[in-house]
PDB file of N, CA, C and O in Angstrom, chain B, residues numbered from 101:
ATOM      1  N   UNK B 101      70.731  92.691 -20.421  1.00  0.00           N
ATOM      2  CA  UNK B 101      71.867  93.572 -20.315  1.00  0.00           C
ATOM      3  C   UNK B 101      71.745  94.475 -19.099  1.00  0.00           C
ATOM      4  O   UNK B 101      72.443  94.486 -18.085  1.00  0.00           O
ATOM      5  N   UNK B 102      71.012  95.006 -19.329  1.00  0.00           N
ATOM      6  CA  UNK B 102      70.395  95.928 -17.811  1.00  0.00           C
ATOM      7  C   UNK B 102      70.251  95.065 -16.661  1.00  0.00           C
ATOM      8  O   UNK B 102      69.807  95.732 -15.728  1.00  0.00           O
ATOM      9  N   UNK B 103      70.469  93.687 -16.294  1.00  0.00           N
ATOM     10  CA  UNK B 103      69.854  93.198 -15.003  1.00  0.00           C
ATOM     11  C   UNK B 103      72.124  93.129 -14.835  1.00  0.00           C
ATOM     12  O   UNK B 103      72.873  93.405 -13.897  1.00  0.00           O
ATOM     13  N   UNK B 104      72.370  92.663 -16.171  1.00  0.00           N
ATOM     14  CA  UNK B 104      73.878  92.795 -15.429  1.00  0.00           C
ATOM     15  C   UNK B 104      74.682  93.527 -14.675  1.00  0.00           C
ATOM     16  O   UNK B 104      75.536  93.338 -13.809  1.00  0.00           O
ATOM     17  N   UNK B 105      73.905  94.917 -15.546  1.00  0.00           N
ATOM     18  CA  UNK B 105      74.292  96.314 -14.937  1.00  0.00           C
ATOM     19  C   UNK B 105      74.494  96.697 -13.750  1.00  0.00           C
ATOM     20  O   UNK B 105      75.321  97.518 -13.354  1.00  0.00           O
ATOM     21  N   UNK B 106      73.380  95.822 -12.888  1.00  0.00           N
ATOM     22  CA  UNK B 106      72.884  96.189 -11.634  1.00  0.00           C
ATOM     23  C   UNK B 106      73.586  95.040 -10.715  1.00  0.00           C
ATOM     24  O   UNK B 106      74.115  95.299  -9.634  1.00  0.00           O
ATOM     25  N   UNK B 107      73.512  93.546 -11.371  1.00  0.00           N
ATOM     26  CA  UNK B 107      73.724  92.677 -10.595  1.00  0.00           C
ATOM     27  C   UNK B 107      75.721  92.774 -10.278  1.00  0.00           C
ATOM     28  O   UNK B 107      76.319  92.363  -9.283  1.00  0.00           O
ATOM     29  N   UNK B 108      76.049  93.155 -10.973  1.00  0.00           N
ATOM     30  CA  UNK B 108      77.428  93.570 -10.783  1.00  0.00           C
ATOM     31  C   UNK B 108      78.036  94.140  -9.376  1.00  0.00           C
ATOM     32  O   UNK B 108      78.855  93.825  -8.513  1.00  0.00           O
ATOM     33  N   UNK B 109      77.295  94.971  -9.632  1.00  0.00           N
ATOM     34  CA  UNK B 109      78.126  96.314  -8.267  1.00  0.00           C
ATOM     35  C   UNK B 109      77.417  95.772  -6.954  1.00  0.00           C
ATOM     36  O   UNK B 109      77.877  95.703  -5.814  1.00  0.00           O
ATOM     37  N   UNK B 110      75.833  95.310  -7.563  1.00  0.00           N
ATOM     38  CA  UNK B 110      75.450  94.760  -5.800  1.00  0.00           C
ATOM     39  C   UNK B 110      76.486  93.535  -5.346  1.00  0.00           C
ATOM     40  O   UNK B 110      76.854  93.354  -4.185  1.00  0.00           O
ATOM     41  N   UNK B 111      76.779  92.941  -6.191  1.00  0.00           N
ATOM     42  CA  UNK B 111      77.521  91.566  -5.553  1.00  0.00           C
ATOM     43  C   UNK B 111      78.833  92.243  -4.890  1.00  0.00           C
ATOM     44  O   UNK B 111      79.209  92.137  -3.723  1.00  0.00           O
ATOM     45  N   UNK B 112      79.486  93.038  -6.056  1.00  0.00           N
ATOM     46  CA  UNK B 112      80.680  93.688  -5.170  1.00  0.00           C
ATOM     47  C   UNK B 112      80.445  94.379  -3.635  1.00  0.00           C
ATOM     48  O   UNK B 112      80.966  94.129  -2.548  1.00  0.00           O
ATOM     49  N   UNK B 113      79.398  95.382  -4.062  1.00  0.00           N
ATOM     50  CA  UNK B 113      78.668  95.713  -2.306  1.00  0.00           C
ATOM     51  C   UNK B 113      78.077  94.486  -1.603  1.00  0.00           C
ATOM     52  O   UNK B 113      78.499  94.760  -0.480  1.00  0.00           O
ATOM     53  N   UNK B 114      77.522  93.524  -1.462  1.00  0.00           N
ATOM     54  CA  UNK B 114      77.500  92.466  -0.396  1.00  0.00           C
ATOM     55  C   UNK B 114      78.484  92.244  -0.318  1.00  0.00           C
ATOM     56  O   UNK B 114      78.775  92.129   0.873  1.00  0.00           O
ATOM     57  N   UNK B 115      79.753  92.005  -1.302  1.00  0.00           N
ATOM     58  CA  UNK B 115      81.178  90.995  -0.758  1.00  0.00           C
ATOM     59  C   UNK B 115      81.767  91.854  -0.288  1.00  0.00           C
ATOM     60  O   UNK B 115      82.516  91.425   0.590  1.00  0.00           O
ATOM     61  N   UNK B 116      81.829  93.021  -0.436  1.00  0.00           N
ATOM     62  CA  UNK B 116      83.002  94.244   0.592  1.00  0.00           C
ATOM     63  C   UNK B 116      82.791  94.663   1.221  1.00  0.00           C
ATOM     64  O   UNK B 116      82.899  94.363   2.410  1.00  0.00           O
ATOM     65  N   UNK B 117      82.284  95.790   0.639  1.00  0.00           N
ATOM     66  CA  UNK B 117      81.628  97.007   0.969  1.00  0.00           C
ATOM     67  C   UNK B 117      80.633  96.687   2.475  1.00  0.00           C
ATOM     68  O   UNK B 117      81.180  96.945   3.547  1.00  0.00           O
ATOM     69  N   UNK B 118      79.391  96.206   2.489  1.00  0.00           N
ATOM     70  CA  UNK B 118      78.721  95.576   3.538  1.00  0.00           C
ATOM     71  C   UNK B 118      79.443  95.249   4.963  1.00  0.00           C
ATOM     72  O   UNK B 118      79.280  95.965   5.951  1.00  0.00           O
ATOM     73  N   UNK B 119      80.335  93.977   4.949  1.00  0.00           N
ATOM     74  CA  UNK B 119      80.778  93.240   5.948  1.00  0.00           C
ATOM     75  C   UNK B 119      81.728  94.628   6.646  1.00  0.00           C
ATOM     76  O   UNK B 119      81.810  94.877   7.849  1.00  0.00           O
ATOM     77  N   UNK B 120      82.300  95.304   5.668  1.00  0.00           N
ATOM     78  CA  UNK B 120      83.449  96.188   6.358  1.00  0.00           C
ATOM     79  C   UNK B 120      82.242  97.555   7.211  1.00  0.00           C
ATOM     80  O   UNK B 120      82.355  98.168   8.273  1.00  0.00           O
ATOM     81  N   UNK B 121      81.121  97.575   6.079  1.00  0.00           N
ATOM     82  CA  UNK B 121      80.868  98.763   7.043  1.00  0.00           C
ATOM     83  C   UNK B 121      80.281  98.316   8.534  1.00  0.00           C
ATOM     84  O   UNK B 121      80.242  98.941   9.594  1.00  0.00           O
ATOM     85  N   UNK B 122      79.952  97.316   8.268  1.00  0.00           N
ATOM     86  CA  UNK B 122      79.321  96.578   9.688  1.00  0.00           C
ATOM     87  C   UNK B 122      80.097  96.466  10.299  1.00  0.00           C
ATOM     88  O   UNK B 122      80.006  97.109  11.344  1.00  0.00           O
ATOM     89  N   UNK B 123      81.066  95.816  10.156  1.00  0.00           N
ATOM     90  CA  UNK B 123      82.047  96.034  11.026  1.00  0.00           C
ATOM     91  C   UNK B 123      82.791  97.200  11.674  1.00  0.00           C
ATOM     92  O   UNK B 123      83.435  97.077  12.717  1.00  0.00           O
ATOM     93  N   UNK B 124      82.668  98.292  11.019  1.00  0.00           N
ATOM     94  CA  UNK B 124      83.308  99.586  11.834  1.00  0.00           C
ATOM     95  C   UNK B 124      81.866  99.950  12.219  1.00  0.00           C
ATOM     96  O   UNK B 124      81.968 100.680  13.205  1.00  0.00           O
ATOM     97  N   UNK B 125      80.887  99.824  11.982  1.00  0.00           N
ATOM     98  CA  UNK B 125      79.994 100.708  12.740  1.00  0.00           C
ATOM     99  C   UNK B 125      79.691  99.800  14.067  1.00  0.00           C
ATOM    100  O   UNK B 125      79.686 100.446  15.115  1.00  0.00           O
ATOM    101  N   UNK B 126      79.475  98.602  14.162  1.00  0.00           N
ATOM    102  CA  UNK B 126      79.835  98.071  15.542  1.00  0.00           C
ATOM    103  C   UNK B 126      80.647  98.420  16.346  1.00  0.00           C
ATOM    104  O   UNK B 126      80.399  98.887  17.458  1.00  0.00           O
ATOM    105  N   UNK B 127      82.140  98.152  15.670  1.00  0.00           N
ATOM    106  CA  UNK B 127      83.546  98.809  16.630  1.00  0.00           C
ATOM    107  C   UNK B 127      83.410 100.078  17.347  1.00  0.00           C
ATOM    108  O   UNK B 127      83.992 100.435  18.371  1.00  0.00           O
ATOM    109  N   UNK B 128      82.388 100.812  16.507  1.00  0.00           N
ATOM    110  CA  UNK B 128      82.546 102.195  16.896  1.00  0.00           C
ATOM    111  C   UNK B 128      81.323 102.343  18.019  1.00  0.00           C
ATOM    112  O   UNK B 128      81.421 102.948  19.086  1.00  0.00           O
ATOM    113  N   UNK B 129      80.303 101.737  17.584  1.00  0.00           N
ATOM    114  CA  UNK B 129      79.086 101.578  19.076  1.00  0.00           C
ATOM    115  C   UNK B 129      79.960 100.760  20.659  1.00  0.00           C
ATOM    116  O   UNK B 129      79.585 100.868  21.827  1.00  0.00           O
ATOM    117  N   UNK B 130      80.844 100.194  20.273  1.00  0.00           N
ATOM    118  CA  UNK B 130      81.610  99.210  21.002  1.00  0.00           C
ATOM    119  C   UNK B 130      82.412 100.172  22.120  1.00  0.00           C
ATOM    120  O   UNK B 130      82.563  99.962  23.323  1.00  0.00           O
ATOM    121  N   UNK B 131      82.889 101.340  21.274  1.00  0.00           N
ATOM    122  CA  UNK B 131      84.052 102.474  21.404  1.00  0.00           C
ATOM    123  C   UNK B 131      82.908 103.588  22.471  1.00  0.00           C
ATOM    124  O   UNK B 131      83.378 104.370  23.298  1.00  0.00           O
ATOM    125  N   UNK B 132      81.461 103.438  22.229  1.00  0.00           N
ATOM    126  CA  UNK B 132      81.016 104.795  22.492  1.00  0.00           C
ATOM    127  C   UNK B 132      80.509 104.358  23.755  1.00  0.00           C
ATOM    128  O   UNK B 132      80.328 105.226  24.608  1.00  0.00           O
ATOM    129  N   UNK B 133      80.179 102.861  24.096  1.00  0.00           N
ATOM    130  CA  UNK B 133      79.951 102.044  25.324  1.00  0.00           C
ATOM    131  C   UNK B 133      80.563 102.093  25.889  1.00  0.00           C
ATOM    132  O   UNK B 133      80.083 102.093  27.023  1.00  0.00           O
ATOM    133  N   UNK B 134      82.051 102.179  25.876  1.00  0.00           N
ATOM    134  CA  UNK B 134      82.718 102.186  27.130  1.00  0.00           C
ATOM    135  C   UNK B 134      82.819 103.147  27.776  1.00  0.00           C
ATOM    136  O   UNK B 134      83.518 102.996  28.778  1.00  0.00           O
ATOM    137  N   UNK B 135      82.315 104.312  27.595  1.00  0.00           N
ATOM    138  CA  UNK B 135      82.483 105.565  29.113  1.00  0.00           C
ATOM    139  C   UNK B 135      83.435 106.139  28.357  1.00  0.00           C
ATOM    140  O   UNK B 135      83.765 106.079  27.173  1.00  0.00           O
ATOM    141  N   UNK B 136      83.815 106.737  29.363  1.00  0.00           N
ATOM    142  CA  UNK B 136      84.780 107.989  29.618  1.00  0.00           C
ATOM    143  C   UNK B 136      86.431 106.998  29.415  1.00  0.00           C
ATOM    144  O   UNK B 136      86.816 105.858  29.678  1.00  0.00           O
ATOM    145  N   UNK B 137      86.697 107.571  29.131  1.00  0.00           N
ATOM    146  CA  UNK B 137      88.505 107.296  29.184  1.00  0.00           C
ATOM    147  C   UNK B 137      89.015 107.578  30.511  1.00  0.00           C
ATOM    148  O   UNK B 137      88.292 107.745  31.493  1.00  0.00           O
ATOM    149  N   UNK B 138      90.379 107.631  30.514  1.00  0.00           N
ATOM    150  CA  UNK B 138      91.084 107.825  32.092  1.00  0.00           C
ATOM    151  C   UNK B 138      91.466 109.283  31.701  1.00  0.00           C
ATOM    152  O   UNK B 138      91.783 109.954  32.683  1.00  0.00           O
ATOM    153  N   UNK B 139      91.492 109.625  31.080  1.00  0.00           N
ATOM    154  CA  UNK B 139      91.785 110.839  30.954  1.00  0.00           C
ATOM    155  C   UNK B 139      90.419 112.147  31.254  1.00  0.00           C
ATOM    156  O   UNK B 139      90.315 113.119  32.002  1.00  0.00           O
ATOM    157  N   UNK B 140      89.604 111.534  30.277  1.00  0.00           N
ATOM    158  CA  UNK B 140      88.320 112.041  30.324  1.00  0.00           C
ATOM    159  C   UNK B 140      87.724 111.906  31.842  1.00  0.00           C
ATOM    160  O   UNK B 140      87.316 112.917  32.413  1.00  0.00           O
ATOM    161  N   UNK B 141      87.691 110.745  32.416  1.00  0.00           N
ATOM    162  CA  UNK B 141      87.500 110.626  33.924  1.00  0.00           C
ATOM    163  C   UNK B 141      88.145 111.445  35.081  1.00  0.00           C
ATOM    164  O   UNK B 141      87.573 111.846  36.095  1.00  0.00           O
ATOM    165  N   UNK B 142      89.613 111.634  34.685  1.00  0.00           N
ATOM    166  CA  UNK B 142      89.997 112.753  35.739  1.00  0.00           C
ATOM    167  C   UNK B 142      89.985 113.830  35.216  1.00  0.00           C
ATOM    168  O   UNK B 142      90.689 114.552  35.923  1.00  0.00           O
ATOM    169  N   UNK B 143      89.502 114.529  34.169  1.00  0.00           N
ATOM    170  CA  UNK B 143      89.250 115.749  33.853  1.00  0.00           C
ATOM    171  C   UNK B 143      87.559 116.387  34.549  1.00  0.00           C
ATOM    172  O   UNK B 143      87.085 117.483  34.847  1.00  0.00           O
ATOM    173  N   UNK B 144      87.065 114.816  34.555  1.00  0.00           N
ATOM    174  CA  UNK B 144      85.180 115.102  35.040  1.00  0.00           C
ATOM    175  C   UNK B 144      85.785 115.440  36.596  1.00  0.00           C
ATOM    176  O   UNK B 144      85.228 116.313  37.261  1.00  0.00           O
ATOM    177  N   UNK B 145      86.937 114.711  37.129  1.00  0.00           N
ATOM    178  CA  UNK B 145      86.700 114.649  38.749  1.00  0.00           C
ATOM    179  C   UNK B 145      87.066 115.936  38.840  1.00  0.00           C
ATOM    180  O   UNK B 145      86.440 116.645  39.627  1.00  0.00           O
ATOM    181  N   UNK B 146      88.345 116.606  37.919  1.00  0.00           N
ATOM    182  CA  UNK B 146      88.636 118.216  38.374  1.00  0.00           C
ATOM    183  C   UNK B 146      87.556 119.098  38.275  1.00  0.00           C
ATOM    184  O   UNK B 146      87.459 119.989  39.118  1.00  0.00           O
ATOM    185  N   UNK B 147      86.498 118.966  37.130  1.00  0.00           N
ATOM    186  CA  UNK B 147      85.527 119.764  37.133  1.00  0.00           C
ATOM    187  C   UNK B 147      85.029 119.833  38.330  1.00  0.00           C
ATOM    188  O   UNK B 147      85.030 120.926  38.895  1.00  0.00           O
ATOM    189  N   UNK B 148      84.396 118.471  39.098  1.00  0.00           N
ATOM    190  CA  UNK B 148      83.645 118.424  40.708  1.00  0.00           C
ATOM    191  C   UNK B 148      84.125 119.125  41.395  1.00  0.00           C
ATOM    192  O   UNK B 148      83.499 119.968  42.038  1.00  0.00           O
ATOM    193  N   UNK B 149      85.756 118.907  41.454  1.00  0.00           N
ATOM    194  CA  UNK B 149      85.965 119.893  43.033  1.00  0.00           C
ATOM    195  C   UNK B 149      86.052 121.250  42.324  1.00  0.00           C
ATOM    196  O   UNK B 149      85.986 122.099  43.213  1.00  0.00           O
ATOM    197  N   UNK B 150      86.152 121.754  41.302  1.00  0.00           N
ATOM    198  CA  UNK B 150      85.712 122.972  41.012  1.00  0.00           C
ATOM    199  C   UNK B 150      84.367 123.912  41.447  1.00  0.00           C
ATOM    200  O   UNK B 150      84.040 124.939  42.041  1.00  0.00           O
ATOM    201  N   UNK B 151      83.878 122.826  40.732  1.00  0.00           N
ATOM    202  CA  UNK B 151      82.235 123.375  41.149  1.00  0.00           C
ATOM    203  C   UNK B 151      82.344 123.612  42.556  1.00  0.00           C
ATOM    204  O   UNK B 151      82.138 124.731  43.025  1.00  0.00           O
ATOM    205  N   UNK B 152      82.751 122.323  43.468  1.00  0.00           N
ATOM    206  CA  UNK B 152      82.662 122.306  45.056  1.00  0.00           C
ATOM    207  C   UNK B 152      83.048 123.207  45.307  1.00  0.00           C
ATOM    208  O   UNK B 152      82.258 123.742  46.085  1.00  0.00           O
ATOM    209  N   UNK B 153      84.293 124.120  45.033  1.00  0.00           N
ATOM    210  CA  UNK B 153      84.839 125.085  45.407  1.00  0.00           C
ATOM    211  C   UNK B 153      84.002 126.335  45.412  1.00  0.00           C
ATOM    212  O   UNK B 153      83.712 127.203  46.235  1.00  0.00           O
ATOM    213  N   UNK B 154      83.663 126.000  43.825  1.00  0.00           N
ATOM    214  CA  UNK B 154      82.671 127.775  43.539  1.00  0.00           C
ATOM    215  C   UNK B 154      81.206 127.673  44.432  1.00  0.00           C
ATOM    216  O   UNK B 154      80.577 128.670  44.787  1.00  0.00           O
ATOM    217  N   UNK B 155      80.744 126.078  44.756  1.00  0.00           N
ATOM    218  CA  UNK B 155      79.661 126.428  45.876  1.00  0.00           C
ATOM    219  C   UNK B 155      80.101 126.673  46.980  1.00  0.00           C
ATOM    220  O   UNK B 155      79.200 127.242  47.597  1.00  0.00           O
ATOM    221  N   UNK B 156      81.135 126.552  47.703  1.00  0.00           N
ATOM    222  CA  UNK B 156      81.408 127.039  48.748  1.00  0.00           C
ATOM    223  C   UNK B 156      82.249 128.433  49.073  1.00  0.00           C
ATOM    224  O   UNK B 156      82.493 128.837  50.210  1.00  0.00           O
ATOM    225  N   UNK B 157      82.562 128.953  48.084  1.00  0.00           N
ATOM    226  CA  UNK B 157      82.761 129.963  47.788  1.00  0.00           C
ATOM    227  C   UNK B 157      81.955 130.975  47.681  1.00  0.00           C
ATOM    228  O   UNK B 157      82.233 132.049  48.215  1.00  0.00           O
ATOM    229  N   UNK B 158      80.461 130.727  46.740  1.00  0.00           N
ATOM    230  CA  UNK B 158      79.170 131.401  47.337  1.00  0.00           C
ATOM    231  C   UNK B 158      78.518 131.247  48.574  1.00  0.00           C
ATOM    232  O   UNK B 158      78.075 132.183  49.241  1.00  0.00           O
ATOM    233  N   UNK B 159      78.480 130.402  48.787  1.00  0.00           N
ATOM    234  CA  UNK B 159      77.866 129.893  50.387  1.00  0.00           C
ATOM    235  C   UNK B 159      78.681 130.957  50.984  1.00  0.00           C
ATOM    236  O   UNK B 159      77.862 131.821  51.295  1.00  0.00           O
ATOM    237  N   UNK B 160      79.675 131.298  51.261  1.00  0.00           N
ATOM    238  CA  UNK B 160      80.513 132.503  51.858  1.00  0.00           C
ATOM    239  C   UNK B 160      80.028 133.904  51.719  1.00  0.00           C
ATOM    240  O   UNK B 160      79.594 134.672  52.578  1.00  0.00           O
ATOM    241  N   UNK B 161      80.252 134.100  50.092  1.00  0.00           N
ATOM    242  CA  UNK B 161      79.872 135.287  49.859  1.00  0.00           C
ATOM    243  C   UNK B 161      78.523 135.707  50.381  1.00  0.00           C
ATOM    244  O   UNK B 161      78.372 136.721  51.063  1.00  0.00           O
ATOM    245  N   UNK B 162      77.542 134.885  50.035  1.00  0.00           N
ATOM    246  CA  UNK B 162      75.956 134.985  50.662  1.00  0.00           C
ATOM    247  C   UNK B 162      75.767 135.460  52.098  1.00  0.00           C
ATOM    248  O   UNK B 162      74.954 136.290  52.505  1.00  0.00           O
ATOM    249  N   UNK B 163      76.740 134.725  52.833  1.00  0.00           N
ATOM    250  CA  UNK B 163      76.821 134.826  54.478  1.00  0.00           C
ATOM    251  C   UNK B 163      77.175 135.819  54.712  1.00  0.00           C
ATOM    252  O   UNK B 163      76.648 136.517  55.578  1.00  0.00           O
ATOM    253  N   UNK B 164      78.504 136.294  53.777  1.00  0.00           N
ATOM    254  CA  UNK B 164      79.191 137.992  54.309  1.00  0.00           C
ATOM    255  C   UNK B 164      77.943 138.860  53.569  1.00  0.00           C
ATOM    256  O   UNK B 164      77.557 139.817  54.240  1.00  0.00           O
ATOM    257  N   UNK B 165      77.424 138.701  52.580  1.00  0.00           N
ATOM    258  CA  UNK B 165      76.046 139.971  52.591  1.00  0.00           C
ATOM    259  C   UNK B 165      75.068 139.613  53.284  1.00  0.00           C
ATOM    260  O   UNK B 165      74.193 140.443  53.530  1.00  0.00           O
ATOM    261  N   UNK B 166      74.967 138.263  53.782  1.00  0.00           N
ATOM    262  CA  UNK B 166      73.684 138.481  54.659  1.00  0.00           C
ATOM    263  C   UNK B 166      74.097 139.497  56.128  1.00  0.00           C
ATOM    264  O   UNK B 166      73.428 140.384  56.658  1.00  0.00           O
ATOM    265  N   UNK B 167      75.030 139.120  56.379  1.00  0.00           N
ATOM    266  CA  UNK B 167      75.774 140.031  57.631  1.00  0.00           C
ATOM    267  C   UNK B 167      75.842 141.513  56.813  1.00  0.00           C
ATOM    268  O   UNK B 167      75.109 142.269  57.451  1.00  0.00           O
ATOM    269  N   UNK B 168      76.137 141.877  56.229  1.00  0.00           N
ATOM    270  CA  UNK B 168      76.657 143.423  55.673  1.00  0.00           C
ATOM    271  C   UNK B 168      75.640 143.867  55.307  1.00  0.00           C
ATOM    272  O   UNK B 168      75.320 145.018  55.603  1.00  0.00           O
ATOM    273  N   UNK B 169      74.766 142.969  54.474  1.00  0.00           N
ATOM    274  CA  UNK B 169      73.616 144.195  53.385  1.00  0.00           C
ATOM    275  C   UNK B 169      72.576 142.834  53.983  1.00  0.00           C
ATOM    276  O   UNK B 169      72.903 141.793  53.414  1.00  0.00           O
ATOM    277  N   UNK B 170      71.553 142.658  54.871  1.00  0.00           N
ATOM    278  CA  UNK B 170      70.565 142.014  54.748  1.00  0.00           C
ATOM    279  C   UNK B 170      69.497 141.918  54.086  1.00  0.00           C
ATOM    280  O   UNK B 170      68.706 140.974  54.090  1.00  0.00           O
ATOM    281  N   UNK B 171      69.419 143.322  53.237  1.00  0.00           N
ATOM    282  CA  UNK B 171      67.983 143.382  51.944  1.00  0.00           C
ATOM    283  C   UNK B 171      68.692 143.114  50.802  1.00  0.00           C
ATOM    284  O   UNK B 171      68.200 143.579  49.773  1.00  0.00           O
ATOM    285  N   UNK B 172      69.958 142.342  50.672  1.00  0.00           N
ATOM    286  CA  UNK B 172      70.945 142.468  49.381  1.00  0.00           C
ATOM    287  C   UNK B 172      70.093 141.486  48.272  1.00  0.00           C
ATOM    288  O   UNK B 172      69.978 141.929  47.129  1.00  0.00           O
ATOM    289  N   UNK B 173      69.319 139.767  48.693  1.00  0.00           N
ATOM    290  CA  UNK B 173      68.582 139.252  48.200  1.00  0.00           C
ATOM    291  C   UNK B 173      67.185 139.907  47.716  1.00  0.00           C
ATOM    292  O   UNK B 173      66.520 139.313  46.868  1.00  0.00           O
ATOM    293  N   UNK B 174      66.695 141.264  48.317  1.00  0.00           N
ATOM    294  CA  UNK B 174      65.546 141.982  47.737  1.00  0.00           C
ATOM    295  C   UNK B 174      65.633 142.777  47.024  1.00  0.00           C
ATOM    296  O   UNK B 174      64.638 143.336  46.562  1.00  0.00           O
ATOM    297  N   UNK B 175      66.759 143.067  46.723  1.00  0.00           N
ATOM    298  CA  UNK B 175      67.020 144.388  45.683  1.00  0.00           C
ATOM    299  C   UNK B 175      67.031 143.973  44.193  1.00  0.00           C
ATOM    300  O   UNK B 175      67.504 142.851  44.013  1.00  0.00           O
ATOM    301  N   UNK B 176      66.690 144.510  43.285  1.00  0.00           N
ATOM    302  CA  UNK B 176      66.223 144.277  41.944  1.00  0.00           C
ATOM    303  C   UNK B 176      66.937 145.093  40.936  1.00  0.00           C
ATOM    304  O   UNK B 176      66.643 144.998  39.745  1.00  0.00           O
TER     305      UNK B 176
END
């Protein structure tokens, strides 16, 4: 009686349950392989010239205190 108990629900989990979860958890490793989206991709490229901007934007600022305050990097 007890081995039926058990042998029941496993057969239902190999025949369903199993194949389906394998199957979405592949799809979804499948999904995480492909990169970035097109969307996601030009959102990374706006970040770059951002950054580019804010380094060259310091690169500036640095230059006008090295000209104005030259001990401005020693001060604490």
């Amino acid at each position: 009686m007890s081995m039926g108990f058990i042998v029941g629900p496993l057969i239902v989990f190999m025949i369903f349950v199993a194949p389906l979860w394998l199957i979405l958890h592949y799809r979804s490793k499948k999904h995480a392989g492909e990169g970035l989206s097109g969307d996601d991709h030009q959102k990374l490229q706006e970040l770059v010239a951002r950054a580019e901007q804010m380094k060259d934007r310091i690169v500036t600022l640095e230059q006008i205190l090295d000209a104005e305050a030259p001990q401005w990097r020693h001060k604490q």
